[in-house]
C-alpha positions in Angstrom: 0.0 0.0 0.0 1.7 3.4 -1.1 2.7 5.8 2.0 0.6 8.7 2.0 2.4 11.9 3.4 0.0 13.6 5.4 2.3 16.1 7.0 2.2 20.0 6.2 -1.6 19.9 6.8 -3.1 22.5 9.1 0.5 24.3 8.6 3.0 21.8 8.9 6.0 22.1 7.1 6.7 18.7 5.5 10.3 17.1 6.8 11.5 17.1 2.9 10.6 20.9 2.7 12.4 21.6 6.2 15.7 19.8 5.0 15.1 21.9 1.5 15.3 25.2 3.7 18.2 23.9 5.8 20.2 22.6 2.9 19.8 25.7 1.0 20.2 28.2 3.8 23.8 26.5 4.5 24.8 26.5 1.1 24.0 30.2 0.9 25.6 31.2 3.4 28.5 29.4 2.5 28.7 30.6 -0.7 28.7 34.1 0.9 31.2 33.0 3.1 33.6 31.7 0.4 33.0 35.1 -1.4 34.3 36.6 1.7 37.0 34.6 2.2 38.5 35.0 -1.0 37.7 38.8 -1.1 40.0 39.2 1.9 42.7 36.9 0.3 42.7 38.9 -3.0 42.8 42.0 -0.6 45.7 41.1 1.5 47.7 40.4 -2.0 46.7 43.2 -3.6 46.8 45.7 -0.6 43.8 46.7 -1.3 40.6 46.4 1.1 37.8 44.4 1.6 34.5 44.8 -0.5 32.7 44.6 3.3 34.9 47.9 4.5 34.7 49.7 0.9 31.0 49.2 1.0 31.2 50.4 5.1 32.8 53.5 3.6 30.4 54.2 1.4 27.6 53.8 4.4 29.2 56.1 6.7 30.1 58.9 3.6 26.0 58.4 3.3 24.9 58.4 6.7 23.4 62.0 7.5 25.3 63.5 10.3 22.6 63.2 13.1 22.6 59.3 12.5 26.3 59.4 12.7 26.6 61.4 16.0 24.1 59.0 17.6 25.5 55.9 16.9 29.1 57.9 18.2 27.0 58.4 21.0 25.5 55.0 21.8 28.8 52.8 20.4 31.6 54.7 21.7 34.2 53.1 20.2 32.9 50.1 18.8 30.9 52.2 16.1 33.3 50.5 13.4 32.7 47.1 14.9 28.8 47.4 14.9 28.8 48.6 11.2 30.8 45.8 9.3 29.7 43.3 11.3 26.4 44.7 10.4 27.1 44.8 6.5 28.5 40.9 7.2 25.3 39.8 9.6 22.9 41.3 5.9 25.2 39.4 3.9 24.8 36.1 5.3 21.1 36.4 6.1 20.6 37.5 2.5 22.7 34.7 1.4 20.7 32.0 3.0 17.6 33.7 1.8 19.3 33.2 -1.9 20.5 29.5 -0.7 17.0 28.6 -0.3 15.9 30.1 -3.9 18.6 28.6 -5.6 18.0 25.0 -4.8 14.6 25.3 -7.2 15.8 27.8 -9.6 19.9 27.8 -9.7 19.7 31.3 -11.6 18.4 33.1 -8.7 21.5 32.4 -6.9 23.9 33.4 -9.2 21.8 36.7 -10.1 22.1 37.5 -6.3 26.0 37.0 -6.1 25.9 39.3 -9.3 24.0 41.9 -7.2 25.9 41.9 -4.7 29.0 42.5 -6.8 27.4 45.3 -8.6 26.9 46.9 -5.1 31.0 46.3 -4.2 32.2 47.3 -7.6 30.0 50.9 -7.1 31.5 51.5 -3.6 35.1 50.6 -5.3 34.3 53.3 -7.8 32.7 55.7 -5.0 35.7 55.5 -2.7 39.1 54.3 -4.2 38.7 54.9 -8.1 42.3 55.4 -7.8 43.3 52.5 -6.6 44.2 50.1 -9.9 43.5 46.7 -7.6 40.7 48.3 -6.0 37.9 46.2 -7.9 40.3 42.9 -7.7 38.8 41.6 -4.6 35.2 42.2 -5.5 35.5 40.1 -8.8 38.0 37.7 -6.9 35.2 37.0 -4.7 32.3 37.2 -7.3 33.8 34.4 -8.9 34.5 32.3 -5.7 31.1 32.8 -4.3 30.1 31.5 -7.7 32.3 28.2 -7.7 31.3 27.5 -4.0 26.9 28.1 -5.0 27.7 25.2 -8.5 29.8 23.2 -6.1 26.8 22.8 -3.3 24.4 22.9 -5.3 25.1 20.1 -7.4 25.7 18.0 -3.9 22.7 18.8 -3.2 21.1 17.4 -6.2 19.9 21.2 -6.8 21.0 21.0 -10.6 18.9 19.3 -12.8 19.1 17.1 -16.1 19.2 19.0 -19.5 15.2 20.1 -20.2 14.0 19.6 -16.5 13.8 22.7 -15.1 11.7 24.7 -12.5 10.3 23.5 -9.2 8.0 20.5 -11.4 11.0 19.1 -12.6 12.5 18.9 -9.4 9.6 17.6 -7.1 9.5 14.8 -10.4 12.9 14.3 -9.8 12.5 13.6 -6.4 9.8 11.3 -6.6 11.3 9.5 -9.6 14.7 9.3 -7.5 14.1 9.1 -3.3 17.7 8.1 -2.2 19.3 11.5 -4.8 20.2 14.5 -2.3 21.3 15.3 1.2 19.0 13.5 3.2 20.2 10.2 2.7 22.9 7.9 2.5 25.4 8.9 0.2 24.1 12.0 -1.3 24.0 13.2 2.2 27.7 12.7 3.2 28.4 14.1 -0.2 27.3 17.3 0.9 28.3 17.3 4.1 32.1 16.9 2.8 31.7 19.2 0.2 30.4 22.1 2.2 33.3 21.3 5.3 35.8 21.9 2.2 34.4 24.9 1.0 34.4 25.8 4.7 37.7 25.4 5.8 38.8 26.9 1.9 36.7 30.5 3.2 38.1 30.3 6.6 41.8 29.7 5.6 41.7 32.6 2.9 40.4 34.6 4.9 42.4 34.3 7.5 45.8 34.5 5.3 44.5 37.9 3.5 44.0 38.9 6.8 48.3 38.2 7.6 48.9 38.9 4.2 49.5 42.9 4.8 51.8 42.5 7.6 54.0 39.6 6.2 54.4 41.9 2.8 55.8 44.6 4.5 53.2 46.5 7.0 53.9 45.1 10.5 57.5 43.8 9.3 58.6 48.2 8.0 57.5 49.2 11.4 59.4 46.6 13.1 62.6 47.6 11.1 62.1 51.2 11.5 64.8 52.5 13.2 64.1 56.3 14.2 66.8 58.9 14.1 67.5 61.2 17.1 66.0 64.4 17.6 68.5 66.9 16.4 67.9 68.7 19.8 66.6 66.0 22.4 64.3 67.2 24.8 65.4 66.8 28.6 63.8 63.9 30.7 60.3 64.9 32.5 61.0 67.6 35.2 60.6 65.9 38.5 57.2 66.2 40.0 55.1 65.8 36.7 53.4 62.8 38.1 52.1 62.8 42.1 51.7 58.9 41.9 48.6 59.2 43.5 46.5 55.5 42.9 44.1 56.2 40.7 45.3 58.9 38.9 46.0 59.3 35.4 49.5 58.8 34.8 51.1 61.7 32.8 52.7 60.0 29.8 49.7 57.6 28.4 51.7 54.2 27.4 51.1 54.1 23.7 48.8 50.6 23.9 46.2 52.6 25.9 46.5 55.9 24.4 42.9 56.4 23.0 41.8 55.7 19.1 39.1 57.6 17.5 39.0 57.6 13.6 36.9 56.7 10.5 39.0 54.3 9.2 37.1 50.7 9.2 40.2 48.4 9.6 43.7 50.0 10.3 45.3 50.3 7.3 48.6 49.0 7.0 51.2 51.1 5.3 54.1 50.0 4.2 57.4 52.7 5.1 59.2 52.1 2.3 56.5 52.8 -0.3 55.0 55.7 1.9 54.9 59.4 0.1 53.8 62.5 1.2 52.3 65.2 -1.6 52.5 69.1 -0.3 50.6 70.6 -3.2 47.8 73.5 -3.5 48.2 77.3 -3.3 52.1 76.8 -2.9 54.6 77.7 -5.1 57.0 75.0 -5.5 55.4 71.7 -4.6 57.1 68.6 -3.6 56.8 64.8 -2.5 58.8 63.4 0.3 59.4 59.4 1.3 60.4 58.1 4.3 63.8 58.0 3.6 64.1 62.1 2.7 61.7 62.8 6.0 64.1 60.8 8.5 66.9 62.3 7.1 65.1 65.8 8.0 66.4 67.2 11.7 63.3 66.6 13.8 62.5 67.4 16.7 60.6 66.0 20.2 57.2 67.9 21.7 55.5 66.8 25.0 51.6 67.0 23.6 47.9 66.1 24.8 45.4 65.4 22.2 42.0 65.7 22.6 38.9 64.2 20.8 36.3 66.3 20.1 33.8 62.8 21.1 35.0 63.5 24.3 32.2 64.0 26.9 32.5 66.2 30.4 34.6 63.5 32.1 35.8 61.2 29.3 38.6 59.6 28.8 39.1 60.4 25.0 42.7 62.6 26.1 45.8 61.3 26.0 49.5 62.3 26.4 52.8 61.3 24.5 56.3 62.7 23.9 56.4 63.3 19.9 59.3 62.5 17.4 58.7 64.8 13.9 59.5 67.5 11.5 58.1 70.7 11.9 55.0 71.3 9.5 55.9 75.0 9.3 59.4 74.1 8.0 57.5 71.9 5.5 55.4 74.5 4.2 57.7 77.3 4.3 59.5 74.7 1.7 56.8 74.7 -0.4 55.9 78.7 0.1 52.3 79.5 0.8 50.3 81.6 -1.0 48.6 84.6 0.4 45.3 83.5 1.2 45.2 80.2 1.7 44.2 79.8 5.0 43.6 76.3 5.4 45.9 72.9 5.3 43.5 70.0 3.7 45.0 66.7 4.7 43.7 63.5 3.4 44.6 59.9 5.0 45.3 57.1 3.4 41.6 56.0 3.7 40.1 59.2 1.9 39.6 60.8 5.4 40.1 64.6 4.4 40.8 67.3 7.8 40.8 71.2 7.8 43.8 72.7 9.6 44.0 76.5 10.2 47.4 77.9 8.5 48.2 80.6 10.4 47.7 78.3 13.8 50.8 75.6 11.9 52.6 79.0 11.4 52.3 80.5 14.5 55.7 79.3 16.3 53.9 76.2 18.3 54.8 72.9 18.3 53.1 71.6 15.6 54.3 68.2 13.6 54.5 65.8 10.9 55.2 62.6 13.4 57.1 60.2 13.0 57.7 58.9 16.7 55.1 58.7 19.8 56.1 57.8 23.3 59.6 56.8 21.8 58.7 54.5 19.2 57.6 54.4 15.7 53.9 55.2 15.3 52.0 52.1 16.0 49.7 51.8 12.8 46.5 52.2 15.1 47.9 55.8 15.5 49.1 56.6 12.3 52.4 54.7 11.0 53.8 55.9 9.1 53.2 59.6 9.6 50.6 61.6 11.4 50.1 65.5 11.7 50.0 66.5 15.2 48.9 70.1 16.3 48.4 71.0 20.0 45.7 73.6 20.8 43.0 72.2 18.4 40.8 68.7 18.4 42.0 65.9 16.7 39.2 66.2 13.9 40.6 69.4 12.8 44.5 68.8 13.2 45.2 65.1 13.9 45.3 63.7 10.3 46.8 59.6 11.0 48.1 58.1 7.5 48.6 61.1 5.8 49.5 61.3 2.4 48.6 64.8 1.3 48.8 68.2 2.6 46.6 70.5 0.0 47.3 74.1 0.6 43.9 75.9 -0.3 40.9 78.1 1.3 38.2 77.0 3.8 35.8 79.1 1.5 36.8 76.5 -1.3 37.2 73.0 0.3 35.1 71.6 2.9 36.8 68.7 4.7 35.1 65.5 6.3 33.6 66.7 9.3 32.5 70.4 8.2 30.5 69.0 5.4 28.8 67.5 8.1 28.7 71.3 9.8 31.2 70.5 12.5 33.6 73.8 13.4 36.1 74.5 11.2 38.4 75.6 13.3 37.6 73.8 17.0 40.2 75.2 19.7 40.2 72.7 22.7 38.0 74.7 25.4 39.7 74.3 29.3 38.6 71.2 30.6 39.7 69.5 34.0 38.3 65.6 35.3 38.3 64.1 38.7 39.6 60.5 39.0 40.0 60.2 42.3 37.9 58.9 44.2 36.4 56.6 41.9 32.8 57.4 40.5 30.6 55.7 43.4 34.1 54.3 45.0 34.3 54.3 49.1 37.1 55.6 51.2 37.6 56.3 55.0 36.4 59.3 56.5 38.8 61.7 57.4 41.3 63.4 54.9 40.2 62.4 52.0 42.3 62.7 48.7 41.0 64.4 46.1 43.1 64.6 42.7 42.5 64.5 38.5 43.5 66.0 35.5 43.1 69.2 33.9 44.3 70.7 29.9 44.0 73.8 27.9 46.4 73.1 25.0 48.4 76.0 24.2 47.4 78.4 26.6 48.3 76.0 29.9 46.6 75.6 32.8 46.7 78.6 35.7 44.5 77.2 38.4 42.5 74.3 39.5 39.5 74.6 41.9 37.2 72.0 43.9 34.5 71.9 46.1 32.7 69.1 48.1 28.7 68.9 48.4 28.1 72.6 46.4 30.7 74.6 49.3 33.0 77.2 48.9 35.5 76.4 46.3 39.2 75.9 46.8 42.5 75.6 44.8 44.2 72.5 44.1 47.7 71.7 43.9 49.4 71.4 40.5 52.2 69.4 39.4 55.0 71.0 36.9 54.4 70.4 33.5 57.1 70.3 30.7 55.0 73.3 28.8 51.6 74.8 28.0 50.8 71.5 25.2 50.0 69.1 28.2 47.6 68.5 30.7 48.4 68.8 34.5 47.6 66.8 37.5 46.1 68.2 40.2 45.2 67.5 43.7 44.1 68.6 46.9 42.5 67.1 50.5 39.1 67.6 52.3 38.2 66.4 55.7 34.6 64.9 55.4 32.2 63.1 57.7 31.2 59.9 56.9 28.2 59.5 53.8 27.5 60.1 50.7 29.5 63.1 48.7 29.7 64.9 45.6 33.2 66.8 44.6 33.2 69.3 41.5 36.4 70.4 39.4 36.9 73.6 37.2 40.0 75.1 35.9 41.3 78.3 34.7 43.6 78.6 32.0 46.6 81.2 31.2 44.3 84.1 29.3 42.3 83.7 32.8 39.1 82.0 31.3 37.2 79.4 33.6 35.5 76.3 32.9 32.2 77.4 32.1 29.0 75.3 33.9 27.1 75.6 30.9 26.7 71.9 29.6 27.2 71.7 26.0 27.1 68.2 24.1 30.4 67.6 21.9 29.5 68.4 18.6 29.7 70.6 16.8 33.1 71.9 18.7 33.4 69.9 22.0 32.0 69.6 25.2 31.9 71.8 28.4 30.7 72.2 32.0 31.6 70.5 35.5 33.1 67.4 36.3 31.5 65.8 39.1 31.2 62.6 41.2 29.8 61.2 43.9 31.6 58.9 46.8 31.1 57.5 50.0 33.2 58.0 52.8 32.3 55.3 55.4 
């Protein structure tokens, strides 16, 4: 007597059609995977990027600015992380959608793959037309994600006989054929082992293009670096620049935890030896240096604090390092500026494009093309090879990492990244001070209680640091020396306090004699400002 299936009535699915959705999800999102895989091997030979961080580059140039400053806001710095794997999470969950298709009508599969090609190839041309490998690991992959779809499909039994085609053709097939596919026996363990080897082929290419750029030359250039001497070294740290109070910041941020804000999806990877710099624009002799011609050059060491303008009331997005560079004044003077053009456009490797004031690089300060930070080469997080690095101004306006090109030309004429998203143009770092100790909520005995933080006001210096406990009189701190005006100061001072709960508030007054104002203000479009505060409990 024949079996009659009567599953997939009142809404069952049949176990045939549940298999059918699980065979073709996996072999969709394989075949994404292998297009992924081999994307990021093509990249790593080519030293180009990935199709996931060109398209990411395309997403952020198209996000409108209050989108962007909100997920800043919510993500901190994981915003890059929650984007690509976002674009990677759509990828697969549109690949198993097409895995399903694609076990009925083959076609559908291969059109998606094509689709999403188009879409890398237009984010290629969008963001690195110049770049003559650019497109190589979006066709690289195209082609892979192709071979790894035919290869599955057909051990699924997905391809058909020539003239059966269509859904019909395959349910005859089926019927005509029982033991044929993935569900049993050996068409089953045919699958299996084909999609383990296109598996462990997506993982191992994409693992090597991920080595790839640091065994050509990236990782092993920095690690051969040697860095000349500055031509006038600067003394050690005068004594007393750090109270080694616990739980203070230290004064000199070790370069591993020095802070990283940037646009740049993955970090690129420059190579030394290949690295150029183009000084072109309203000059009148432009030039191109390497790496070799900029060592060569006598630089010079500068004790600075960068700021990001991300930074809230509080944050920790400051840092501190001793710089190794050449002067960018020197540079431009070499090149001889035009009257007029007021501002420096510098572009990063990445397309990243920042607006620097000209008369602030001209005005005497310490202002640099690094080479060096905290007594070694750059690490590439923070710019390797070279970086521009400005005191007195946020980093979005003077901090370019990767640079390649310094266009001089006018602010009325060229709008860099973050103005055409109506940030400031030219964003001095307001005074700013921060308690750290004690900790936010922390307990501590009664008594004298030790009150200490940090405080900057980049090229003007701090004067004065003031506290008060539970909205009292206020009261100077203590500050320790400083090397110059580019750095933040610790500070610190004592209150004798009754056991409970307690707030303490911080403002400082820089050199011109201006205050920390109270006034909260969010940090775009030109940073943050009002009090510090914290509460404690001394028990």
């Amino acid at each position: 007597m024949p079996h009659v299936n009567t599953e997939g009535r009142g809404g069952t699915t049949p176990p045939r059609d549940r298999r059918s959705i699980v065979v073709g999800s996996v072999t969709g999102l394989l075949a994404v995977g292998a297009a992924l895989g081999a994307a990021e091997l093509a990249a790593g030979l080519t030293g180009s990027v990935s199709p996931v961080v060109a398209v990411g580059d395309v997403v952020v140039d198209a996000t409108p600015a209050f989108l962007m400053e909100w997920a800043i806001a919510l993500f901190g710095t994981a915003d890059k992380l929650v984007l690509v794997s976002g674009i990677v999470v759509v990828l697969f969950v549109a690949g198993a959608v097409l895995g399903v298709l694609a076990l009925r009508r083959p076609a559908l599969g291969y059109t998606g793959l094509a689709v999403f090609a188009a879409a890398g190839l237009a984010a290629v041309l969008l963001r690195r037309a110049d770049d003559p490998w650019a497109a190589a690991p979006v066709l690289v992959g195209a082609a892979a994600g192709a071979l790894a779809l035919a290869l599955l499909l057909r051990s699924a039994g997905a391809v058909h006989g020539p003239g059966r085609k269509g859904p019909r053709a395959s349910a005859d097939a089926e019927a005509a054929h029982p033991q044929v596919g993935p569900a049993e026996g050996p068409g089953r363990r045919g699958f299996v082992l084909t999609a383990t080897g296109v598996l462990a082929g997506s993982a191992t290419a994409g693992a090597v293009g991920r080595w790839l750029p640091d065994a050509l030359g990236g990782a092993g250039a920095r690690s051969r670096l040697a860095l000349p001497a500055a031509a006038e070294p600067l003394p050690a740290l005068p004594a007393g620049t750090d109270l080694g109070i616990p739980g203070i910041t230290p004064f000199s941020t070790p370069n591993a935890d020095f802070y990283r804000i940037d646009t740049a999806l993955t970090v690129p990877r420059l190579d030394s030896t290949r690295w150029r710099l183009r000084v072109h624009g309203m000059v009148d002799e432009p030039f191109e240096i390497d790496m070799d011609e900029l060592l060569a050059m006598p630089l010079v060491e500068a004790d600075i604090t960068l700021t990001c303008v991300s930074n809230q009331v509080g944050g920790d997005l400051v840092g501190n390092s001793r710089w190794l560079g050449f002067p960018l004044a020197d540079l431009l003077r070499r090149a001889g500026v035009r009257s007029g053009a007021d501002q420096i456009l510098s572009t990063s490797d990445d397309g990243w494009t920042c607006g620097t004031p000209t008369e602030v690089v001209m005005d005497g300060r310490d202002a640099l093309l690094a080479v060096g930070m905290g007594g070694e080469p750059l690490p590439h997080t923070h710019g390797y090879p070279a970086r521009m690095v400005v005191p007195g101004l946020y980093g979005f306006v003077s901090a370019t990492k990767w640079v390649t090109d310094i266009e001089l030309t006018r602010f009325a004429d060229e709008k860099a990244y973050w103005a055409q998203r109506d940030w400031a143009v030219r964003a001095p770092i307001k005074v700013m001070s921060r308690v750290d100790v004690p900790a936010p909520l922390g307990r501590v005995p009664s008594g004298d209680v030790v009150l200490a933080g940090v405080a900057w006001a980049q090229h003007r210096g701090v004067d004065a640091v003031e506290v008060r406990v539970d909205e009292g009189e206020w009261w100077q701190a203590d500050l320790a020396e400083v090397p110059g005006i580019d750095t933040w100061v610790q500070w610190v001072a004592e209150a004798d306090l009754d056991p409970g709960q307690h707030t303490v508030e911080v403002r400082a007054t820089d050199a011109t004699g201006r205050t920390q104002t109270s006034e909260r203000a969010e940090p775009i479009p030109d940073g943050a400002s009002g009090w510090h505060s914290i509460r404690f409990t001394a028990e």
